[in-house]
Short mmCIF file of the C-alpha atoms (twelve columns), coordinates in Angstrom:
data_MODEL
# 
_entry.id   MODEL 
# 
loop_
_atom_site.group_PDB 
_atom_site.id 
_atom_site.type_symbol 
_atom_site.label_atom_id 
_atom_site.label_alt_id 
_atom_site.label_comp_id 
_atom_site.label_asym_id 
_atom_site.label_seq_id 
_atom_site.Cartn_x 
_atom_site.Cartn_y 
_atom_site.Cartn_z 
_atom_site.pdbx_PDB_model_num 
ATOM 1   C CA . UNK A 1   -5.446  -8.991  13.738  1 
ATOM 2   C CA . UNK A 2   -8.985  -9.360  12.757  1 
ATOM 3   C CA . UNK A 3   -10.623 -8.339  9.349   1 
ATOM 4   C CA . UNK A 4   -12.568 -4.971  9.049   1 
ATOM 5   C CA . UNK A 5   -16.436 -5.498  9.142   1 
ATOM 6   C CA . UNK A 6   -19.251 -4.022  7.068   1 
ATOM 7   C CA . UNK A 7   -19.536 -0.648  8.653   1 
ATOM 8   C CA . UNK A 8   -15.377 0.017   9.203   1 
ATOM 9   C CA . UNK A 9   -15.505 -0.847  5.241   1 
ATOM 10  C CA . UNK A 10  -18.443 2.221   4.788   1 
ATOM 11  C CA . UNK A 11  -16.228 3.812   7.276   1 
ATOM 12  C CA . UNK A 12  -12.732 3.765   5.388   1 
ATOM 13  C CA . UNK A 13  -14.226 4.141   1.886   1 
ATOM 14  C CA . UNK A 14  -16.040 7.467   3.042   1 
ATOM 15  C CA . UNK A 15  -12.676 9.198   4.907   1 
ATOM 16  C CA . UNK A 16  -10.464 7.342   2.652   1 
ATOM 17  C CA . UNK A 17  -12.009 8.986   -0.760  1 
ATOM 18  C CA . UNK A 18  -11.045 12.805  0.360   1 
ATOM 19  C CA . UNK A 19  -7.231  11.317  1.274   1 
ATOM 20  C CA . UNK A 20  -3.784  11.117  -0.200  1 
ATOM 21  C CA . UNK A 21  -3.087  8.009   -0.728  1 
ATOM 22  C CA . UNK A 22  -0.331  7.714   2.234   1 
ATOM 23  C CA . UNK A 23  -2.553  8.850   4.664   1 
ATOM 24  C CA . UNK A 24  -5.462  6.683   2.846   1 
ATOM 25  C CA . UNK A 25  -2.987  3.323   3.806   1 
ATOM 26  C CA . UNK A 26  -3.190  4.626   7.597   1 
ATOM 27  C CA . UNK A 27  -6.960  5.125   8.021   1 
ATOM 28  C CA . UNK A 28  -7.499  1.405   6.463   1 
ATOM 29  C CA . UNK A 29  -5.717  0.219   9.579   1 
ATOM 30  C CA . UNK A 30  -7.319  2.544   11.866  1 
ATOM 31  C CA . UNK A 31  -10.470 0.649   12.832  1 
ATOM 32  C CA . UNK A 32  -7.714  -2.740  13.520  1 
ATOM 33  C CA . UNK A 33  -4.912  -1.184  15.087  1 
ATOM 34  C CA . UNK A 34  -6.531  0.289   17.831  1 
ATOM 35  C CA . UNK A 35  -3.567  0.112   20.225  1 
ATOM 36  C CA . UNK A 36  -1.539  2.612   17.697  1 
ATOM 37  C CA . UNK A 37  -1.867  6.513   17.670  1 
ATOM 38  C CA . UNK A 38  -2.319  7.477   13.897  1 
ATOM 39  C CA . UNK A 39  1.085   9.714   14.601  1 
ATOM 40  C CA . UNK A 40  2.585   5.868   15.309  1 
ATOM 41  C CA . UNK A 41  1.371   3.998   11.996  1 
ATOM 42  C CA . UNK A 42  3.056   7.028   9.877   1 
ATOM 43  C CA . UNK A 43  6.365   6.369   11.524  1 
ATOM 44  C CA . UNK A 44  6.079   2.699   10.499  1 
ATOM 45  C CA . UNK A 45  8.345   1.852   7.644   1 
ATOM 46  C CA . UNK A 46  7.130   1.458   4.767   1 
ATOM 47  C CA . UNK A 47  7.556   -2.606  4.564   1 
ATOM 48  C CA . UNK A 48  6.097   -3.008  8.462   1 
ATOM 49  C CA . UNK A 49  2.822   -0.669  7.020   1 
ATOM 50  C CA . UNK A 50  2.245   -2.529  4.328   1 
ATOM 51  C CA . UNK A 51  2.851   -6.082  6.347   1 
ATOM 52  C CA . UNK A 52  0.017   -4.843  8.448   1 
ATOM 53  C CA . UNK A 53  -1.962  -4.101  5.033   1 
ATOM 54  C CA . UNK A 54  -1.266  -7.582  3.605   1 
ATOM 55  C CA . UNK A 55  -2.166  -9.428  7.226   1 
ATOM 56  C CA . UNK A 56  -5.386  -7.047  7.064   1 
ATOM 57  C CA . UNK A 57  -6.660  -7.781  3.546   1 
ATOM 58  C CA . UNK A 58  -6.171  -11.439 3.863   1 
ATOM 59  C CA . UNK A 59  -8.376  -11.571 7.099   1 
ATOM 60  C CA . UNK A 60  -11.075 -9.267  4.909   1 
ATOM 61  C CA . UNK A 61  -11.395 -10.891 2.004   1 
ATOM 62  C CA . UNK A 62  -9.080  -13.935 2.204   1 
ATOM 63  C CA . UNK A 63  -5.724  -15.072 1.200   1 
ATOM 64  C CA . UNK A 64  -6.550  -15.033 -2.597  1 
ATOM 65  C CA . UNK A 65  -5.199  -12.108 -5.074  1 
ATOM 66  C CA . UNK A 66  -6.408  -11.705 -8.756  1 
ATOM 67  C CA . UNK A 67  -5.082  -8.569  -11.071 1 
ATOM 68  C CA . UNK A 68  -5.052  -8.058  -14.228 1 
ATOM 69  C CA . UNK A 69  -2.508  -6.037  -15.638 1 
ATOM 70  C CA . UNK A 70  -1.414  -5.173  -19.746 1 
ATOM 71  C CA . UNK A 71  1.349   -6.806  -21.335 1 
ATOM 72  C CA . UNK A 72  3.883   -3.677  -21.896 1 
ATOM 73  C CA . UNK A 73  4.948   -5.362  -25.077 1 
ATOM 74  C CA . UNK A 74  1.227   -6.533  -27.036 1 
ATOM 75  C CA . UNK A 75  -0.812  -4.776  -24.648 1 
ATOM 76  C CA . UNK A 76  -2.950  -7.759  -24.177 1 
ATOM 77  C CA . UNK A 77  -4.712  -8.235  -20.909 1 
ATOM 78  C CA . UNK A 78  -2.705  -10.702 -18.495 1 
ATOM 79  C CA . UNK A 79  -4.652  -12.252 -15.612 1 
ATOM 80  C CA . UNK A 80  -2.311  -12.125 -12.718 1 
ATOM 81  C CA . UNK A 81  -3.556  -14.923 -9.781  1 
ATOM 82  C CA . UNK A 82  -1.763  -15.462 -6.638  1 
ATOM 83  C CA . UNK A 83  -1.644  -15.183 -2.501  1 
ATOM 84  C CA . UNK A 84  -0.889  -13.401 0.421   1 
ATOM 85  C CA . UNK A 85  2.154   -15.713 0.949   1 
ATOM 86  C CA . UNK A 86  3.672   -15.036 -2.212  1 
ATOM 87  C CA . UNK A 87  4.397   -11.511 -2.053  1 
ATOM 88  C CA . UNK A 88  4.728   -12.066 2.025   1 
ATOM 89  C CA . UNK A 89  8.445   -11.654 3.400   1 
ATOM 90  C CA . UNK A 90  9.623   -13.610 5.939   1 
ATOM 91  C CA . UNK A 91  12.459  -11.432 7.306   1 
ATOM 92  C CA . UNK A 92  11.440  -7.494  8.356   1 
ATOM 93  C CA . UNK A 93  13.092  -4.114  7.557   1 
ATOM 94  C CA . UNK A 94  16.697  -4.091  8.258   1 
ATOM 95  C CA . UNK A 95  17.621  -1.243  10.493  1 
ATOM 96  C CA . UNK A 96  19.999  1.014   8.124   1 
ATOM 97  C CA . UNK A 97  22.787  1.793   10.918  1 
ATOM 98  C CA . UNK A 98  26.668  3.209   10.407  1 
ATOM 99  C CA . UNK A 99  28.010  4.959   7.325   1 
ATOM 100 C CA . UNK A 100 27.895  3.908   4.141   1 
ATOM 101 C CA . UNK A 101 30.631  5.082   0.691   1 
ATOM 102 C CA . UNK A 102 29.232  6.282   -2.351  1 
ATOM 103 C CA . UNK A 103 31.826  7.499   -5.088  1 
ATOM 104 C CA . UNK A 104 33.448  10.660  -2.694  1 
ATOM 105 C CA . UNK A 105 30.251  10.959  -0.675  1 
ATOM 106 C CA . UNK A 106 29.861  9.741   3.032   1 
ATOM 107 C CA . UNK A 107 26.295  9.338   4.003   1 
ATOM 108 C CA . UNK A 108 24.060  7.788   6.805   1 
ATOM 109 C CA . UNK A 109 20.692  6.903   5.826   1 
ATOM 110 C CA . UNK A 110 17.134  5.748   7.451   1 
ATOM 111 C CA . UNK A 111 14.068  3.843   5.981   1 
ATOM 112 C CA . UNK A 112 11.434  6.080   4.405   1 
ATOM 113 C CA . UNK A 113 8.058   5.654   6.659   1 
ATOM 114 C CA . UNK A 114 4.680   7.102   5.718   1 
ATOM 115 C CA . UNK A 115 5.290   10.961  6.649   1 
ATOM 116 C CA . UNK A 116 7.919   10.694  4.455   1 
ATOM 117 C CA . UNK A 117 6.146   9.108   1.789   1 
ATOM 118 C CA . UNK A 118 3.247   11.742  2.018   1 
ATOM 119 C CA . UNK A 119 5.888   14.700  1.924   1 
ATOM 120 C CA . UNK A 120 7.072   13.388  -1.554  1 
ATOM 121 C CA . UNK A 121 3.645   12.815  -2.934  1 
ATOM 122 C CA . UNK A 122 3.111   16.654  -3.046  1 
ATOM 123 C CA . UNK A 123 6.169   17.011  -5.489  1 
ATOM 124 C CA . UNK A 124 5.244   17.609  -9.229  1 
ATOM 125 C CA . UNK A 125 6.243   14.816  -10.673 1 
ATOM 126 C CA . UNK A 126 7.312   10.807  -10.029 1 
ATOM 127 C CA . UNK A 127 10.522  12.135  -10.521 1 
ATOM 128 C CA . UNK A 128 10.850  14.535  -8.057  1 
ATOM 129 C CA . UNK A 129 8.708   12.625  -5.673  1 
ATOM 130 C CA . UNK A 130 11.562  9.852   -5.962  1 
ATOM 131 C CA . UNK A 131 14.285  12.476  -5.477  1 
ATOM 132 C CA . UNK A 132 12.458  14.350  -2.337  1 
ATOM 133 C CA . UNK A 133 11.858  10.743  -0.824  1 
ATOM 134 C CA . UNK A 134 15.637  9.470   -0.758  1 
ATOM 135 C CA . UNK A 135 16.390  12.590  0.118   1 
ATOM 136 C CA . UNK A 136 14.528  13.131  3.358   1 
ATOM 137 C CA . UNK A 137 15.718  9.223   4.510   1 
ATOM 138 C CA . UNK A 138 19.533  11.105  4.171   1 
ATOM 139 C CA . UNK A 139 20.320  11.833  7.533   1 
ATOM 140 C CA . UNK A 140 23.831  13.280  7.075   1 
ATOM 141 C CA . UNK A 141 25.666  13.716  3.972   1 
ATOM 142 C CA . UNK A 142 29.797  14.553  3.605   1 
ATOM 143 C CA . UNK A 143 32.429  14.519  1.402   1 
ATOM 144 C CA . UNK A 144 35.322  12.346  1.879   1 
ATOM 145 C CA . UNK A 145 37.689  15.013  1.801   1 
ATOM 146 C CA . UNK A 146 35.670  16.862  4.363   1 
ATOM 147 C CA . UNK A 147 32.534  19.413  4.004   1 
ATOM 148 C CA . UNK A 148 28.914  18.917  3.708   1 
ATOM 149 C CA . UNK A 149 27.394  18.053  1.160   1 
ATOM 150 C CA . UNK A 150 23.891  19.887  0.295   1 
ATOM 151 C CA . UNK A 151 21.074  17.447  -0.090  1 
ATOM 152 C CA . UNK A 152 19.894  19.703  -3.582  1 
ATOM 153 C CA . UNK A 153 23.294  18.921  -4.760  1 
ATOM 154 C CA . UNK A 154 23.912  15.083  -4.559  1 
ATOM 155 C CA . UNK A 155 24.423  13.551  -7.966  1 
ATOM 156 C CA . UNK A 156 21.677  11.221  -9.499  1 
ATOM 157 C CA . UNK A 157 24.162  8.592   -9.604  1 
ATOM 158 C CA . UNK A 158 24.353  8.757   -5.239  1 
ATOM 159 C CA . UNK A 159 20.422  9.024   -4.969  1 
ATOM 160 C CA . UNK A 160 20.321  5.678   -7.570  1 
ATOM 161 C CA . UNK A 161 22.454  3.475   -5.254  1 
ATOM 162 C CA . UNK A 162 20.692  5.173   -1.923  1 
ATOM 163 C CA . UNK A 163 17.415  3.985   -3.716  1 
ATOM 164 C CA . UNK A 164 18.766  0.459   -4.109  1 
ATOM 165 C CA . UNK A 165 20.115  0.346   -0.622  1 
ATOM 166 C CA . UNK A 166 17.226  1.377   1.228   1 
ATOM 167 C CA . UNK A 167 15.087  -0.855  -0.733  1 
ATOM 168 C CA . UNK A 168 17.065  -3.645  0.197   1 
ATOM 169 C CA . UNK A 169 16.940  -2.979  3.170   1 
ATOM 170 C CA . UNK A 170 13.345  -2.960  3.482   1 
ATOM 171 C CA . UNK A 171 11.790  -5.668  0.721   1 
ATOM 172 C CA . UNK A 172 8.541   -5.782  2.096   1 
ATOM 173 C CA . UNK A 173 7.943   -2.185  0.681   1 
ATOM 174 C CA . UNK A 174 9.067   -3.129  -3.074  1 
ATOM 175 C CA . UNK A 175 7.084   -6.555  -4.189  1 
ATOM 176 C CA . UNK A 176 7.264   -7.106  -7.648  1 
ATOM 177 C CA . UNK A 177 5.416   -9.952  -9.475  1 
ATOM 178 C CA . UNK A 178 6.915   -12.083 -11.955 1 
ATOM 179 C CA . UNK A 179 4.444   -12.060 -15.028 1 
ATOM 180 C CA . UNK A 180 4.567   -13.672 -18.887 1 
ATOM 181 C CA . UNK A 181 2.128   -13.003 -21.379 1 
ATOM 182 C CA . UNK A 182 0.264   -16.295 -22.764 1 
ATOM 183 C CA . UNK A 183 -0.195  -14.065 -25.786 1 
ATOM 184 C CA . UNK A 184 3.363   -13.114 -26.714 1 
ATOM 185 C CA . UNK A 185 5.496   -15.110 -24.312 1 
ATOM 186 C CA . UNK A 186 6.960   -11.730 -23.056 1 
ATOM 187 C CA . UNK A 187 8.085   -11.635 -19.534 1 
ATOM 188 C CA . UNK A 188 8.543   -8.718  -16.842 1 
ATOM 189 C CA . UNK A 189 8.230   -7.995  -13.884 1 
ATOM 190 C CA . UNK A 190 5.318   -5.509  -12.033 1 
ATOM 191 C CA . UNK A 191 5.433   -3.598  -8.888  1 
ATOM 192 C CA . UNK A 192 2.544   -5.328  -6.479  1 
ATOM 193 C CA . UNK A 193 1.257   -2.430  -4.319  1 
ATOM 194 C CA . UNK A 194 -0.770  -3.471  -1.465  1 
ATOM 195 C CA . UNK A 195 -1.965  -0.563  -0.559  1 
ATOM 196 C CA . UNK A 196 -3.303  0.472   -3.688  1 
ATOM 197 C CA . UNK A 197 -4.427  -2.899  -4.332  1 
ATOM 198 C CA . UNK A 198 -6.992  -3.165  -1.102  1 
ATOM 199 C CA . UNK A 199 -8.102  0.568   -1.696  1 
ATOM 200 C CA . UNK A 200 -9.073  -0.526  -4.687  1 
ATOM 201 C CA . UNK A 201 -10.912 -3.966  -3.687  1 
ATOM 202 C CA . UNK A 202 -12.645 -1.742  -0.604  1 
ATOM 203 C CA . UNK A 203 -13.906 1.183   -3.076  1 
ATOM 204 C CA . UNK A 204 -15.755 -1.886  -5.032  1 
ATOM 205 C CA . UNK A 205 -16.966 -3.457  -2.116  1 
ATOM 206 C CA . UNK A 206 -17.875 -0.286  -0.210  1 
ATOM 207 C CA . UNK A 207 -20.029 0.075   -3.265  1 
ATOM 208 C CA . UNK A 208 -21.899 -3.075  -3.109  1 
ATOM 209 C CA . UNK A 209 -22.689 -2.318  0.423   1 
ATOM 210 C CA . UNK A 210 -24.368 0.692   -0.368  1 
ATOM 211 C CA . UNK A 211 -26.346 -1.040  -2.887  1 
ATOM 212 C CA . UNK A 212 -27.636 -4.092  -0.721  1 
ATOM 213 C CA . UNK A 213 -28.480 -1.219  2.317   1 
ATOM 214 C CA . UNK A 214 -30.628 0.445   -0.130  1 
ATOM 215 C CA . UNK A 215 -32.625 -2.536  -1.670  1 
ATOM 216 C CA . UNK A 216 -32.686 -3.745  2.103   1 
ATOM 217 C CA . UNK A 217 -34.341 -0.669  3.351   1 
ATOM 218 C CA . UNK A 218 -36.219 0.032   0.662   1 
ATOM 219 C CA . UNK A 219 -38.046 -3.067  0.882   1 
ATOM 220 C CA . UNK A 220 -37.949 -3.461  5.093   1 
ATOM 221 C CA . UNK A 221 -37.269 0.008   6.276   1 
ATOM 222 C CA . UNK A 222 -34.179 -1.010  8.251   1 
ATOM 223 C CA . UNK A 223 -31.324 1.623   8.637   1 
ATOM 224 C CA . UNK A 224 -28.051 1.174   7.365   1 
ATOM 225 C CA . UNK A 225 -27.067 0.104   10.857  1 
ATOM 226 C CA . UNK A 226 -29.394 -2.349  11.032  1 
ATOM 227 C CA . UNK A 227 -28.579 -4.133  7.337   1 
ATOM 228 C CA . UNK A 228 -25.116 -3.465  8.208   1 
ATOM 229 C CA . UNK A 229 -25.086 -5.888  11.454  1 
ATOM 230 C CA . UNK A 230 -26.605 -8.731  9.323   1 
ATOM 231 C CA . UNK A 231 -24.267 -11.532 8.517   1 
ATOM 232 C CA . UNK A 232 -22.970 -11.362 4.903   1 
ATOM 233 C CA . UNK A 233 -24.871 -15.188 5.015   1 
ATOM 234 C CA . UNK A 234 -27.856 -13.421 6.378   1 
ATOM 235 C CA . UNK A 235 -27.759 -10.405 4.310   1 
ATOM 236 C CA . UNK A 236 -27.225 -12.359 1.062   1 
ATOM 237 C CA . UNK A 237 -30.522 -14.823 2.059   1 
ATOM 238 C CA . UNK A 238 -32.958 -11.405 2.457   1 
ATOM 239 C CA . UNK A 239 -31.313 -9.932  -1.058  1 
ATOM 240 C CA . UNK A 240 -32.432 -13.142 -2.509  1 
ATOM 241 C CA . UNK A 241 -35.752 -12.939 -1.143  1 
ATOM 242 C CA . UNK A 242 -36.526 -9.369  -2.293  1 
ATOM 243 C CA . UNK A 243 -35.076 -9.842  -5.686  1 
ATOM 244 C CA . UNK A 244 -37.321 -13.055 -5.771  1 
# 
């Protein structure tokens, strides 16, 4: 996989801004996986989309991370520095297969993918997103002693442990970074989402872009196509010479 170029980074951050941000995830592989249907990257599971992400944004912008996040118990800023390979997995999703026991309940389950994930973005809360998630990754549901059971009426208790299973299944999808304040000495642990993460590092540099095309043609006339197929080297040597 390469790493996207100046124009697929315009490209993303102007489709990307007017998207959920499941379907968001897919169009920042678009311009890369060119051998995949966008129908194909939603059925990805969630840990295999965002391997792709992690493999993408290293070959971007490089294998370094920085965040910084608040300390839930001082609220002080925390500087959070670290790579690719540390929140990389080395084993994939684990294909969910047979039944599994819960309590009384019988159930057969599937990895959530990124259809599934957009479906429970529309609920009204992170509650009921969670809920209408698990539940569409239930493929069959039945009591021991016989019947089936209703999706709307599973206890919490049965979606809880579904939660945990298919998460285990699939750790790529649930990365969670191991912090500790240097103010407080708290410790805790935060959920690392790539996908947010890169949207977030492509809005900013998307951004820059549009700022270095307009000082560029300002001062030469080119057209954004023309700044845009100028090495970042290049590009960065003119900048210096117009801003003198």
């Amino acid at each position: 996989m390469r790493g996207l170029n100046s124009a697929e980074v315009l490209w993303v951050w102007e489709r990307g801004s007017r998207e959920t941000p499941a379907r968001r995830a897919l169009t920042i592989l678009a311009p890369v996986c060119t051998e995949a249907t966008r129908q194909s990257l939603a059925r990805l599971t969630l840990g295999e989309r965002d391997a792709r992400l992690l493999e993408l944004r290293e070959r971007t912008f490089g294998p370094r991370l920085s965040s910084v996040v608040r300390c839930p118990a001082c609220d002080q800023e925390v500087q959070a520095d670290f790579e690719t390979k540390d929140v990389r997995v080395r084993h994939g999703a684990i294909k969910l297969s047979g039944e599994w026991r819960q309590g009384g309940i019988v159930a057969r389950l599937r990895l959530p993918d990124g259809d599934d994930l957009e479906a429970a973005g529309r609920a009204a809360d992170a509650g009921t997103a969670r809920r209408e998630l698990i539940a569409r990754c239930i493929l069959e549901a039945r009591a021991v002693a016989g019947g089936v059971v209703a999706l709307a009426a599973l206890p919490e208790e049965f979606i809880t442990a579904a939660a945990a299973r298919i998460s285990a299944a699939d750790p790529q999808a649930n990365i969670e970074l191991a912090l500790r304040c240097p103010e407080c000495a708290h410790a805790w642990s935060e959920l690392f989402d790539i996908a947010d993460f890169f949207w977030t590092e492509l809005q900013a540099y998307a951004h820059r872009l549009l700022r270095e095309v307009h000082e560029l043609a300002a001062a030469h006339g080119w057209s954004e196509a023309e700044v845009l197929a100028l090495t970042p080297a290049r590009r960065a040597a003119y900048l210096e010479l117009v801003r003198g």
